[in-house]
C-alpha positions in Angstrom: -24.8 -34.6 38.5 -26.2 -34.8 35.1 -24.3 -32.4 32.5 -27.4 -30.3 31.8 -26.5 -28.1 35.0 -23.7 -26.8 33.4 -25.2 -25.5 30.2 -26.0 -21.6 30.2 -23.2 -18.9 31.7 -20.6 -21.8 32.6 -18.2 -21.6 29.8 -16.0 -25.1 29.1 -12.8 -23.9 29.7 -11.0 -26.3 28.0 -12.8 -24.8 25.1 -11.5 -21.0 25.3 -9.0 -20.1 22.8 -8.7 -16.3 24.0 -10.0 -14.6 27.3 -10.0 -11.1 28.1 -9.8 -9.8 31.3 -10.3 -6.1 33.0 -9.6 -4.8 29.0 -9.2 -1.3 29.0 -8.2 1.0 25.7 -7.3 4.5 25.7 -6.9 7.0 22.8 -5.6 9.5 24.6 -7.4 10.8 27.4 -10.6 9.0 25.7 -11.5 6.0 27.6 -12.9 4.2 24.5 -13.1 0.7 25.9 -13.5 0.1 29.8 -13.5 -3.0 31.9 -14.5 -5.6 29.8 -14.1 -9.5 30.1 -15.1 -11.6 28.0 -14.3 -15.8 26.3 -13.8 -16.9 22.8 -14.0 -20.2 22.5 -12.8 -22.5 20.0 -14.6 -23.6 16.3 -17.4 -20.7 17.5 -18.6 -17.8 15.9 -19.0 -14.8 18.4 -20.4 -11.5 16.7 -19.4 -8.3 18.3 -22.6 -5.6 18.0 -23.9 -2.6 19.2 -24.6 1.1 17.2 -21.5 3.1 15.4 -18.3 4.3 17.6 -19.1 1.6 20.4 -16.0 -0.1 20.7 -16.3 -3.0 18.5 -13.6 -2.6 16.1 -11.1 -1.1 18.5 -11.9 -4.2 21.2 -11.5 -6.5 17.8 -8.2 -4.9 17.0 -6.7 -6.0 20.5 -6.8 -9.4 20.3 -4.4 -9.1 17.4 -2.5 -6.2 18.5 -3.5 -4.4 15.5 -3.9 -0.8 18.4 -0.3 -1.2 18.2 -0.1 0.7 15.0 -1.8 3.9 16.6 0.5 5.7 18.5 -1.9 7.5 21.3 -3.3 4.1 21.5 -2.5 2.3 25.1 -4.2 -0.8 26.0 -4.6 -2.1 29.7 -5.8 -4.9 31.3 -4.6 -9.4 30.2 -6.0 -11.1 27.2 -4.6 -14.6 26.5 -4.3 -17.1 23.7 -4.2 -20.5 24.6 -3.7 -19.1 28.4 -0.7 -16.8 27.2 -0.3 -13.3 27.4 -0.7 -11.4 23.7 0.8 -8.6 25.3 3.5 -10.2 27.0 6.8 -8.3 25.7 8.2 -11.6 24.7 5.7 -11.9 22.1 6.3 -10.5 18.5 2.8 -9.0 17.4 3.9 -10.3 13.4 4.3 -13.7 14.6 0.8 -13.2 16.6 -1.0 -11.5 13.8 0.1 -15.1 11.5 -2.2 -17.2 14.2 -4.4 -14.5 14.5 -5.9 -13.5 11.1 -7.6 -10.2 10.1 -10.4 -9.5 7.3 -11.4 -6.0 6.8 -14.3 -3.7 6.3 -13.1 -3.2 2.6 -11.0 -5.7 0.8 -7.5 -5.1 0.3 -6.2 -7.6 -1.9 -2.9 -6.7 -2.7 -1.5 -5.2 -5.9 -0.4 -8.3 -7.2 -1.6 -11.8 -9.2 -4.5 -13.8 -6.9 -1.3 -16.8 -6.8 0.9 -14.4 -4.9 -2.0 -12.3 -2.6 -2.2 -16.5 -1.3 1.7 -17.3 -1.2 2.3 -13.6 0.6 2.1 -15.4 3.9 3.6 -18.2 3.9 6.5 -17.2 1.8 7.5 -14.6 4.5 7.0 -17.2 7.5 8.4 -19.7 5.9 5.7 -22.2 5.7 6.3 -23.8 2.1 10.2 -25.6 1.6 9.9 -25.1 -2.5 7.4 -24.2 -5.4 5.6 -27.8 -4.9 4.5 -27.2 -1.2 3.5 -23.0 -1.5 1.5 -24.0 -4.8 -0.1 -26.6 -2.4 -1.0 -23.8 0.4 -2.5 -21.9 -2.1 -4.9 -24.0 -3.6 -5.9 -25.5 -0.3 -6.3 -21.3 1.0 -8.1 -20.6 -2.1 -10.7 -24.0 -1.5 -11.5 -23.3 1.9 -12.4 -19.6 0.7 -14.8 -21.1 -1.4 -13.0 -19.3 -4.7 -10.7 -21.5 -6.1 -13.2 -22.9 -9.3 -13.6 -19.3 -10.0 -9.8 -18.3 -9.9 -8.1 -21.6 -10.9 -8.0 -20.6 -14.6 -6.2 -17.3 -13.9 -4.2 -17.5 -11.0 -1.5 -15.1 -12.8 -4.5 -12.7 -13.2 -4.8 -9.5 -10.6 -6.7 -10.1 -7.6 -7.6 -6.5 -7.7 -9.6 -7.7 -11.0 -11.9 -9.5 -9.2 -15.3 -8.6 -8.2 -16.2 -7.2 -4.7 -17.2 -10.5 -3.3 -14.5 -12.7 -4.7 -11.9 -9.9 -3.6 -13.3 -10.2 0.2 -13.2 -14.6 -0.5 -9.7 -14.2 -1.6 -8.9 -11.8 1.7 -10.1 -14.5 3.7 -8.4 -17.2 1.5 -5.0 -14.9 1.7 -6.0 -14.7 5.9 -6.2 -18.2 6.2 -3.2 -19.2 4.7 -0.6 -18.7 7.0 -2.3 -21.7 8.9 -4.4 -19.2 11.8 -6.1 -20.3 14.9 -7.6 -17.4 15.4 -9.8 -15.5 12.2 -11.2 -11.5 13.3 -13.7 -10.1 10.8 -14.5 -6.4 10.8 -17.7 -6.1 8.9 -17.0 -8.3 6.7 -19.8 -7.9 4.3 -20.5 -4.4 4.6 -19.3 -3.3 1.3 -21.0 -6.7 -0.2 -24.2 -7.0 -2.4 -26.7 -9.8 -1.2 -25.6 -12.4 -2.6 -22.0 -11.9 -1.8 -23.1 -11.7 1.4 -24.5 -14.7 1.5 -21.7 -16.4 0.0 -19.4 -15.2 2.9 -21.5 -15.8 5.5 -22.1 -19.6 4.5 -17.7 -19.8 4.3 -17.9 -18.4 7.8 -19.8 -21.2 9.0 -17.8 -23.9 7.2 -14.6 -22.4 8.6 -15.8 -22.5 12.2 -14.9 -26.1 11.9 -11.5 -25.2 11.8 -11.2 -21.6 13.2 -12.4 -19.5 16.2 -14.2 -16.7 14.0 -14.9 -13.1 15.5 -17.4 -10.9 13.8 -17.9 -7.6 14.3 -21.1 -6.6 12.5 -23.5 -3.9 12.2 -26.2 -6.4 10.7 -28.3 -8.1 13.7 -29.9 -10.5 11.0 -26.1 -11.3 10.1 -25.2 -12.1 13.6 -28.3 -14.0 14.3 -27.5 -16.0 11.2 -24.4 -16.9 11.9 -23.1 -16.8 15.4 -23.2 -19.0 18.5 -22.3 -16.1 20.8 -22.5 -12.5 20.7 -21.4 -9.5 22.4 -23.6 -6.7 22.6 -21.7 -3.5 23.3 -22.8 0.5 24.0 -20.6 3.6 24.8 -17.4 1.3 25.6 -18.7 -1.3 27.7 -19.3 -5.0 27.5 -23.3 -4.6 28.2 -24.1 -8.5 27.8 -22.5 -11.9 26.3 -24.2 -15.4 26.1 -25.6 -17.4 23.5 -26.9 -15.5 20.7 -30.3 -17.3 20.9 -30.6 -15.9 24.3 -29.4 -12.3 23.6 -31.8 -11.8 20.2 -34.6 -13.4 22.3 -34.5 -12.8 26.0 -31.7 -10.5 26.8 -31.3 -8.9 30.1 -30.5 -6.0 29.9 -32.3 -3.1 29.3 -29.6 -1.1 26.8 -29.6 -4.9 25.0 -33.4 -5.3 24.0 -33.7 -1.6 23.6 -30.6 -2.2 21.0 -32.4 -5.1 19.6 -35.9 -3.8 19.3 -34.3 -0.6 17.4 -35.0 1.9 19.9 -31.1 2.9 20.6 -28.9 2.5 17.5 
């Protein structure tokens, strides 16, 4: 059998790095996410889209347990890492949340010097023995966010000082340095000009040698540009999920080309 017959829905599974299964959230008695299923697989970008209030951010935030900080928030249903349970009581969600990293909307850097929004960390999970080996982690973090020549004068400066685009490179230098498997993006670029935009979309594809990267993203060009899979949802559900070449140019569903074409949104 030639290995051609296994390309399309047939996922490698030796390739999946998290898999949801029968994902259900609740806020209250709103049933924002039902039923969904879906594989991330490793050094893959999947996008998460679909119009305003659809789920994607609140499916995005259970793969790191981040629903955990809202208290009428309950979450049903398996997702796995590596094949174990995320929400397995067992499991400390700060632990998770170091192999599972998070960018925002907005960036957050933290009130402090662009050296220490880096060390942060590792410094609380231990990852560097003395000064030699965090200053190390940090200038490795702050290279493969494609902002260390711009910072490496001023390290001791805030990052808060820094433009909009170099403040989201140095949240996703910061995300990256406590050594993740895992890298969730929530609009990422949304609050970036053109070309800061640009600049973090070309880092995502770079770190997809290293990372899985999820992407939620209002921005179908963005998707298109930089995802191997997507995930279109609508009203809470999982409509469709394949390759992205396949879902921008023969989806099939309905609510997915009508999404696509601009007619729901």
């Amino acid at each position: 059998m030639n290995d051609m017959t296994l390309v399309g829905k047939n996922v490698d599974t030796r390739n999946i790095k998290i898999s949801a299964r029968a994902v259900q959230v609740y806020y209250g008695d709103t049933h924002a996410i039902k039923d969904v299923d879906v594989d991330i697989e490793s050094n893959t970008v999947t996008a998460f889209i679909g119009p305003s209030g659809c789920g994607k951010s609140t499916f995005l935030r259970c793969l790191n347990r981040m629903n955990d900080t809202i208290d009428i928030c309950r979450v049903e249903g398996q997702i796995t890492l590596d094949g174990e349970d995320i929400y397995d009581p067992k499991v400390d969600p700060v632990q998770l949340r170091a192999k599972v990293g998070m960018v925002f909307q907005k960036p957050n850097p933290f009130p402090k010097s662009i050296y220490d929004n880096i060390a942060y960390g590792p410094r609380i999970h231990g990852l560097a023995r003395n000064k030699a080996e965090l200053d190390e982690i940090v200038e490795k973090s702050l290279r493969r966010g494609a902002i260390w020549d711009e910072v490496k004068d001023r390290l001791d400066a805030p990052g808060t000082g820094l433009s909009g685009g170099q403040q989201q490179r140095l949240c996703i230098a910061r995300a990256i340095a406590t050594e993740p498997e895992v890298l969730l993006m929530d609009e990422p670029c949304s609050a970036l000009d053109p070309i800061a935009t640009a600049q973090v979309e070309e880092l995502i594809d770079e770190l997809r040698q290293s990372y899985s990267v999820v992407i939620v993203t209002h921005s179908m060009q963005q998707a298109a540009r930089v995802s191997q899979k997507t995930a279109f949802f609508h009203l809470g559900n999982l409509v469709e999920f394949g390759e992205t070449g396949q879902i921008f140019t023969n989806p099939e569903d309905p609510r997915t080309e009508s999404y696509i074409t601009g007619r729901i949104g």
